[in-house]
C-alpha positions in Angstrom: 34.4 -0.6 -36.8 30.7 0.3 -36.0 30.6 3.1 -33.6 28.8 0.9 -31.0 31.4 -1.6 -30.7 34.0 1.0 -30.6 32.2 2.0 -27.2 32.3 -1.1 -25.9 36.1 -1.0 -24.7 37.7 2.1 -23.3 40.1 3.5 -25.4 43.7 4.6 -24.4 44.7 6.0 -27.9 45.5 9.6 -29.0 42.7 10.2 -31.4 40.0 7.4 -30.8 39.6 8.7 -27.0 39.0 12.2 -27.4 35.4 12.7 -27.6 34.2 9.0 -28.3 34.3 9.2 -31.8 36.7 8.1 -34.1 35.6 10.3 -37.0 32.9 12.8 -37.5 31.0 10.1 -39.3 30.2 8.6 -36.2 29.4 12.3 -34.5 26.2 12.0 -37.3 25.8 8.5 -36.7 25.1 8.9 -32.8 22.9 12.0 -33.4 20.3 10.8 -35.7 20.6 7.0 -33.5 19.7 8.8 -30.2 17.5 10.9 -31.6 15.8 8.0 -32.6 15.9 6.5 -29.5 14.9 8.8 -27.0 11.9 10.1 -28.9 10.9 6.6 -28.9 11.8 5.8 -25.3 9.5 5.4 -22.6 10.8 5.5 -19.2 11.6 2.7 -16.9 11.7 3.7 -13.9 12.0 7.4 -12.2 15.1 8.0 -10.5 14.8 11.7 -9.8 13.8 11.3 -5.8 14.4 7.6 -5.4 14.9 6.8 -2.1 17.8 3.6 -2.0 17.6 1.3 0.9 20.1 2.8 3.6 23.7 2.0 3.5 25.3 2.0 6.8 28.1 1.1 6.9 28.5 2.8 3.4 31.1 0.6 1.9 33.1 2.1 -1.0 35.7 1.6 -3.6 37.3 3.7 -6.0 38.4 3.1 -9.5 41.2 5.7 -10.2 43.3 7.6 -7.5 44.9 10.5 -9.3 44.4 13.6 -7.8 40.7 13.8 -7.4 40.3 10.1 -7.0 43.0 10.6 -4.3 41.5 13.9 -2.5 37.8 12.5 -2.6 39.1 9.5 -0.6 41.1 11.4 2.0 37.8 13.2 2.4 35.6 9.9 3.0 37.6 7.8 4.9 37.1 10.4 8.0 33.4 10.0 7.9 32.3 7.9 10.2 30.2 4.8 8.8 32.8 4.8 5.9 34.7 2.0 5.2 36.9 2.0 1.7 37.3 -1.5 1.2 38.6 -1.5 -2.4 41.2 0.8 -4.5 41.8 0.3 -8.0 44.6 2.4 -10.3 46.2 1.8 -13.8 49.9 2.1 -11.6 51.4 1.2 -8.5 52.3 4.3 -7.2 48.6 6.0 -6.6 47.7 2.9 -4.6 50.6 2.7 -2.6 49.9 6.8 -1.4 46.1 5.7 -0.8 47.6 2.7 1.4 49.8 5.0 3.4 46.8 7.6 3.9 44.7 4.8 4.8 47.2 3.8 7.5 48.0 7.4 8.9 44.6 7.2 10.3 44.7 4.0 11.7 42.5 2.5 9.4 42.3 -1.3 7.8 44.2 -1.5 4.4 42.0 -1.5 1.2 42.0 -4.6 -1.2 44.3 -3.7 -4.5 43.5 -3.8 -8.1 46.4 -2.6 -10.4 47.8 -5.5 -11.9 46.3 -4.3 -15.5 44.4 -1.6 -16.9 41.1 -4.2 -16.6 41.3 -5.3 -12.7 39.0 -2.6 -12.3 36.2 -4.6 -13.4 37.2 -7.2 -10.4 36.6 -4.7 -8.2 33.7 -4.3 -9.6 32.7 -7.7 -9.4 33.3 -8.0 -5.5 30.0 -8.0 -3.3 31.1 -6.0 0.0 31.0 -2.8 -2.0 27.6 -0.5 -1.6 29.1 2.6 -3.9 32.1 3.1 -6.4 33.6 6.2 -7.2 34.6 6.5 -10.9 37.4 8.9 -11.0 39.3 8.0 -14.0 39.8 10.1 -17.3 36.9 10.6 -19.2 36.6 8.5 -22.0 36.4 5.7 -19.1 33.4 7.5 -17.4 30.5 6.0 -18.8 31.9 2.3 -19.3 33.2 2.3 -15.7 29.9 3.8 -14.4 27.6 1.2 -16.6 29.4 -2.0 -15.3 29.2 -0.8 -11.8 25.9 -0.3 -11.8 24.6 -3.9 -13.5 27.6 -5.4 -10.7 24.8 -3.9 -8.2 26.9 -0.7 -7.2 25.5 3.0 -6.9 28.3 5.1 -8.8 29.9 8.6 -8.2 31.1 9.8 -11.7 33.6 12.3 -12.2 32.7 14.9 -14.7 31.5 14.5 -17.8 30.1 11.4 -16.8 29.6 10.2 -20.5 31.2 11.7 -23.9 29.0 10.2 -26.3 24.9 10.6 -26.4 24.6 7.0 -26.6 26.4 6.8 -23.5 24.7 9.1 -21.7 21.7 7.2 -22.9 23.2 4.1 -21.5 23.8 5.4 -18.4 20.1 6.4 -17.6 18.8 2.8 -19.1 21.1 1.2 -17.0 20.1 3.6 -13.6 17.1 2.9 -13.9 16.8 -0.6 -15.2 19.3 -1.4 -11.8 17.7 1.3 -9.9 21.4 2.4 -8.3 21.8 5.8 -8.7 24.5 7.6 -10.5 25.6 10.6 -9.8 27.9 13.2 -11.2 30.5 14.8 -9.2 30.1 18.4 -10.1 31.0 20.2 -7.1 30.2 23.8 -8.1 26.4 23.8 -7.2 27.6 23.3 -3.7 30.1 26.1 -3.7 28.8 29.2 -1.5 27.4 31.7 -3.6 26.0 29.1 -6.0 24.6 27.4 -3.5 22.9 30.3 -1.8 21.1 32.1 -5.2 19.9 28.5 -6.1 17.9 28.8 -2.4 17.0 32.2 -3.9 15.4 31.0 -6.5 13.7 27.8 -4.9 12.3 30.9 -2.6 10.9 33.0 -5.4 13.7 35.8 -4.9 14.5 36.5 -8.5 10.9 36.3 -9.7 10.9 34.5 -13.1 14.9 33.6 -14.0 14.2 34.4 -17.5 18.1 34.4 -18.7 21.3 32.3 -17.1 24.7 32.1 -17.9 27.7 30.0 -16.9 31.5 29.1 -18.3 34.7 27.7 -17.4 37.2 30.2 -17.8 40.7 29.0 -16.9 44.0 30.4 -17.9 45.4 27.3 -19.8 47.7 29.6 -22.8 51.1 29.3 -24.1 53.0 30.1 -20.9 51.4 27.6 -18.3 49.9 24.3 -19.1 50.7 23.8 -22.8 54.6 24.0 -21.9 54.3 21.4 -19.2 54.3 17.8 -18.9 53.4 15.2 -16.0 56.6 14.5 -14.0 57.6 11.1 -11.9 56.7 9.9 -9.5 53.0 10.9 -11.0 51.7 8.5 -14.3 52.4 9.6 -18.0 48.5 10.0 -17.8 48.5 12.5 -15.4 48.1 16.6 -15.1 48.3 18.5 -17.5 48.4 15.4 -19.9 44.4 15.3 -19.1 44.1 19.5 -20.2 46.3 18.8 -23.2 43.7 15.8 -24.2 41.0 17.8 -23.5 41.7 21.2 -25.6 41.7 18.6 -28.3 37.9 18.5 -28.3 35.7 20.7 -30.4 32.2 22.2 -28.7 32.2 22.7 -24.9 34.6 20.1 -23.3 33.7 20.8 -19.8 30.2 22.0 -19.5 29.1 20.9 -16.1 30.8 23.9 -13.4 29.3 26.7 -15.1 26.1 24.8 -16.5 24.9 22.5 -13.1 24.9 25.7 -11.0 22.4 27.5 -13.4 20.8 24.3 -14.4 19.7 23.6 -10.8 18.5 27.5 -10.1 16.7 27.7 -13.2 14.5 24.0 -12.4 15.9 22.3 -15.2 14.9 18.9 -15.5 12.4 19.7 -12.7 9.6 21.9 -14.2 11.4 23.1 -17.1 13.9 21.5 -20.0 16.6 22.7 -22.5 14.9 22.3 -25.9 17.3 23.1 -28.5 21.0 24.2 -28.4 23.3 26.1 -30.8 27.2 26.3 -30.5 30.4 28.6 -32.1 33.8 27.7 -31.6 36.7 30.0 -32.8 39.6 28.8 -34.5 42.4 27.4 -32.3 45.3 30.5 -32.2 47.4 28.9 -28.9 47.7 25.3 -28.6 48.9 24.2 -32.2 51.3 26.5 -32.6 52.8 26.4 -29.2 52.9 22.3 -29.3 54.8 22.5 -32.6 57.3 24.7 -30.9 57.8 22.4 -27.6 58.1 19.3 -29.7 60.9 21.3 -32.0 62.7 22.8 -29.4 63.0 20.1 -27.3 62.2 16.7 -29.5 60.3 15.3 -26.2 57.9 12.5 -27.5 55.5 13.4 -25.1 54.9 17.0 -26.7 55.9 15.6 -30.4 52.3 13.7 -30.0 50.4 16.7 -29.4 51.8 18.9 -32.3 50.4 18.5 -35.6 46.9 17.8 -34.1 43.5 20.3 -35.0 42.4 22.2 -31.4 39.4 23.5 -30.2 39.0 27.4 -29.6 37.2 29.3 -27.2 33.2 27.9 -27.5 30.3 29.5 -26.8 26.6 28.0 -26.8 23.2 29.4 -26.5 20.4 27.0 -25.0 16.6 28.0 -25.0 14.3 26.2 -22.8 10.5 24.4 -24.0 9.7 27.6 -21.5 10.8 30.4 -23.4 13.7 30.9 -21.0 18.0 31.4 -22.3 20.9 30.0 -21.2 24.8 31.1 -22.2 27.3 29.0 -21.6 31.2 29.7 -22.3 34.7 27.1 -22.3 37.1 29.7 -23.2 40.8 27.8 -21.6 43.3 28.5 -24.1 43.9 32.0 -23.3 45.5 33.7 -20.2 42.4 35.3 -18.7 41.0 35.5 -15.0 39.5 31.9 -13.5 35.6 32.7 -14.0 32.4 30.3 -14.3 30.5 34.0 -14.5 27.1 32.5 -12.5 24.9 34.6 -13.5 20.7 34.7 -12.9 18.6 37.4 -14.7 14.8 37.4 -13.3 12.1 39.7 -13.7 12.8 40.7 -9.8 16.5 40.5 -9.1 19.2 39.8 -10.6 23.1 37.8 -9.2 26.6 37.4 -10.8 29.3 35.5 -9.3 32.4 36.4 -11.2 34.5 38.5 -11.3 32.8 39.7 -7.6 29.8 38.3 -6.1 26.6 40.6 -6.5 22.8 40.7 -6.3 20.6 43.6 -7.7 16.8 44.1 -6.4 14.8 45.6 -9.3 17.3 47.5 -10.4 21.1 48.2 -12.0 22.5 48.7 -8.7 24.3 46.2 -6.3 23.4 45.7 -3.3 25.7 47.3 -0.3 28.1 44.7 2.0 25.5 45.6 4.8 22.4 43.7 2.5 24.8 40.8 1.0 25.5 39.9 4.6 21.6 39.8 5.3 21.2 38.1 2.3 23.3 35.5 2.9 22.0 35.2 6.4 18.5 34.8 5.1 19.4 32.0 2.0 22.2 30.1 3.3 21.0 26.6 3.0 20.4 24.4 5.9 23.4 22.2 4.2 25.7 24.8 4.5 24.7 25.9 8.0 25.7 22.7 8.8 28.5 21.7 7.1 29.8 25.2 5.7 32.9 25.1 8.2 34.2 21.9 8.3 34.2 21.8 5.0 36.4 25.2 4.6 38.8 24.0 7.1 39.0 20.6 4.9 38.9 22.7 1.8 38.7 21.2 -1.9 38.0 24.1 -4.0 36.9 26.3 -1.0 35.3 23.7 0.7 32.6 22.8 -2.4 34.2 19.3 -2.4 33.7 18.5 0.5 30.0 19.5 0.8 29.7 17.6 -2.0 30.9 14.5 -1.1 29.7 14.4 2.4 26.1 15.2 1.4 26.2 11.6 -1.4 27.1 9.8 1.8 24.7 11.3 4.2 22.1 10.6 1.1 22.9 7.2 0.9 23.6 6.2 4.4 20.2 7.4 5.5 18.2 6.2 2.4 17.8 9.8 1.4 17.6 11.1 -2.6 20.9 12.7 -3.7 20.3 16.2 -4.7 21.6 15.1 -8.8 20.5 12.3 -9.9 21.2 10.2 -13.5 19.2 12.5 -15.7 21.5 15.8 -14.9 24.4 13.5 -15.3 23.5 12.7 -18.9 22.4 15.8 -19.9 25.2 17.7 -18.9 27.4 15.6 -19.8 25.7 15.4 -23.3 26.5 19.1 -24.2 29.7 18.8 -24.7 28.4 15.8 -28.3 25.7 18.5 -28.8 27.8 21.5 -28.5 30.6 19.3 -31.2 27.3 18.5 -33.4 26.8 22.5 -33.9 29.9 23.3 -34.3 30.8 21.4 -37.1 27.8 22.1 -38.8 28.0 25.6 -39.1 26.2 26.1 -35.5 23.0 24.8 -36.8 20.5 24.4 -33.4 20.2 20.9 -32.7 17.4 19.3 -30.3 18.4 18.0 -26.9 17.3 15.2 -26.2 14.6 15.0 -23.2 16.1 12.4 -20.9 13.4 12.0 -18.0 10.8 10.9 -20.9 8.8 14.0 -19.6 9.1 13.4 -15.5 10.7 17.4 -15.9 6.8 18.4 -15.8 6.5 16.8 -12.5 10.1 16.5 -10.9 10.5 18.3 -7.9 13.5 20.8 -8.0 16.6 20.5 -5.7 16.0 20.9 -2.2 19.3 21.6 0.1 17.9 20.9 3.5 19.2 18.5 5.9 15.6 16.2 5.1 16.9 13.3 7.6 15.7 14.4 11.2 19.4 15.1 12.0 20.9 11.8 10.8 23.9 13.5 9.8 27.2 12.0 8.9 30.0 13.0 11.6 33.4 12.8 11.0 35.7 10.3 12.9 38.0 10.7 15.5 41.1 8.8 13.7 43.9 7.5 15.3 47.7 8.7 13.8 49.9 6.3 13.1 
């Protein structure tokens, strides 16, 4: 089967799913097509800043209600000039919790699609639905995302959004060819700190961010995830079956929380662009071996399909910019070592690190006292956070990044406003996880990245995390308990 009919079903099985490639045949194959492709391509329409026709009501359905599908619509249906009119799930149990949420607050039940693992598309297919929130594994991302956006939908993609480069290719043709935005859900540029040093730099506070680096770091070893399995009432499909799956892809699996954070401060896509990437992986020491003693000890079939199988190791991947500038960028989750996305700016004036505690140095090796941070953060908080910052701790999501997240898509598309990431950082970030696989397994040879925005980068104006809507802003609902 050619790889580009593969991709045109979503695949359930062990190997197939992975990465989007059945062999590493079809890795080469996708490289050298895109290449191809993009160099050739010339864009169709620019949707870094569109401006969508308001949606108010904003009328939403979601495809997948596991536990981010789940959260993210617990979240939106207290916004006022929300209405969730459609829920779609694999199984009968996630719909039946949104349904009870749904009536806790006094609110009208949503339609139902979970007779098969296709009704998704007939939710799709209905015409009350202005955005569709594609929170499903993975390897459904892009397919999901595509067919809602030629059904006439605007599309919230859970991260990656794509795991091919023809996908992510596929995704921007079909954004802008529809002109419905589709955005990916990576909450991290909204959490505080990130949030705050990307004002910083949009302010000229680091001088020239020459250097950047991000990771995800997540203790996911031998004693926590690997000897675990997803228990009733939850689906076969669900947590930690999703982190076994994914420590079964080579390169970076889950770029986008320490890369979007970065990305955004350091005008990627919007005056600058990645030109050329380079990956090492080391050898998988963990998961294989600790898989092949579950399935022994205990002869479960669900950890019997995980042993035997080839792992990925801790990544790392060095990016340089058409500008001269660096990015570092770690996936290191097979280890027990302390949570860390590092977020870290170098520039010619200052200098900020997240992780493993948050500091800024001015011009020099020194951090800056509690006294300064506190000024700091008083001077670069962004208007979004000023607004929002404390509802969205007290609803919480990761700190309260989740939140900010969602609620600033729906202010954006309720008052006809630009979201603040758009298709283009979707597919790129998204595409460093094929790239990152590429270099790997060829002996972490640099490989080009491909230049999605055609060259808009030289003229894209980089995020701004203002309010921008003459204080439109989305409340949140009084709701009635049932």
């Amino acid at each position: 089967m050619k790889r580009r009919d593969f991709m045109k079903f979503p695949a359930f099985g062990m190997t197939l799913a992975l990465t989007g490639y059945s062999c590493a045949e079809e890795l080469n194959e996708d490289v050298q097509e895109t290449d191809i492709q993009w160099k050739g391509r010339t864009q169709i329409f620019n949707m870094h800043d569109f401006q969508a026709p308001p949606c108010l009501p904003l009328r939403v359905g979601y495809i997948g209600l596991g536990n981010r599908g789940y959260a993210s619509l617990r979240r939106l249906a207290q916004m006022e000039g929300v209405e969730i009119r459609a829920i779609a799930d694999c199984y009968e149990y996630p719909i039946r919790r949104a349904q009870e949420y749904l009536k806790e607050l006094g609110l009208p039940p949503a339609a139902e699609y979970f007779a098969s693992k296709e009704t998704w598309k007939d939710l799709c297919a209905r015409d009350d639905l202005d955005l569709i929130y594609v929170t499903t594994p993975p390897y459904c991302h892009a397919e999901m995302a595509v067919h809602a956006m030629l059904a006439g939908k605007h599309t919230a993609v859970e991260v990656p959004a794509a795991q091919t480069l023809a996908d992510c290719l596929r995704l921007v043709d079909t954004s802008e060819k529809t002109r419905k935005h589709c955005l990916i859900l990576e909450n991290c540029i909204y959490d505080f700190f990130e949030s705050m040093t990307i004002q910083m730099a949009q302010k000229g506070f680091f001088g020239e961010i020459i250097h950047g680096e991000g990771a995800y770091c997540h203790c996911g070893g031998t004693g926590n995830v690997a000897r675990s399995k997803p228990m009733p009432p939850l689906s076969p499909e669900a947590s930690p079956y999703y982190q076994h799956r994914l420590k079964l892809i080579k390169g970076n699996a889950y770029p986008t929380h320490g890369f979007g954070p970065v990305a955004k401060a350091m005008r990627i896509l919007a005056g600058d662009r990645i030109d050329y990437l380079s990956s090492v992986e080391t050898n998988d020491f963990v998961m294989g071996k600790t898989f092949g003693e579950m399935a022994e000890k205990t002869g479960d079939p669900y950890f019997r399909q995980f042993a035997g199988k080839t792992y990925g190791g801790g990544n790392s991947s060095i990016m340089r910019t058409v500008s001269g500038k660096t990015i570092c960028l770690g996936y290191h989750t097979c280890v027990g070592r302390p949570y860390s996305r590092v977020h870290l700016l170098s520039g010619t004036d200052a200098f900020a690190q997240k992780y493993p505690v948050p500091q800024i140095s001015i011009g020099n090796d020194k951090p800056v006292s509690d006294e300064k941070m506190k000024e700091l953060e008083q001077e670069f908080t962004p208007e979004l956070h000023r607004h929002i910052g404390e509802l969205a701790r007290e609803f919480g999501g990761h700190g309260g990044m989740d939140f900010i997240e969602d609620w600033r898509y729906v202010n954006c598309l309720q008052n006809g406003l630009a979201p603040d990431m758009d298709v283009y950082d979707s597919a790129l970030w998204s595409s460093l996880t094929p790239l990152s696989y590429w270099s790997v397994t060829h002996r972490s040879n640099s490989i080009d990245v491909p230049d999605f925005t055609c060259g808009a980068w030289k003229t894209n104006a980089p995020v701004d995390l203002s309010l921008r809507n003459s204080g439109k802003n989305t409340g949140m609902r009084t709701v009635k308990k049932s």
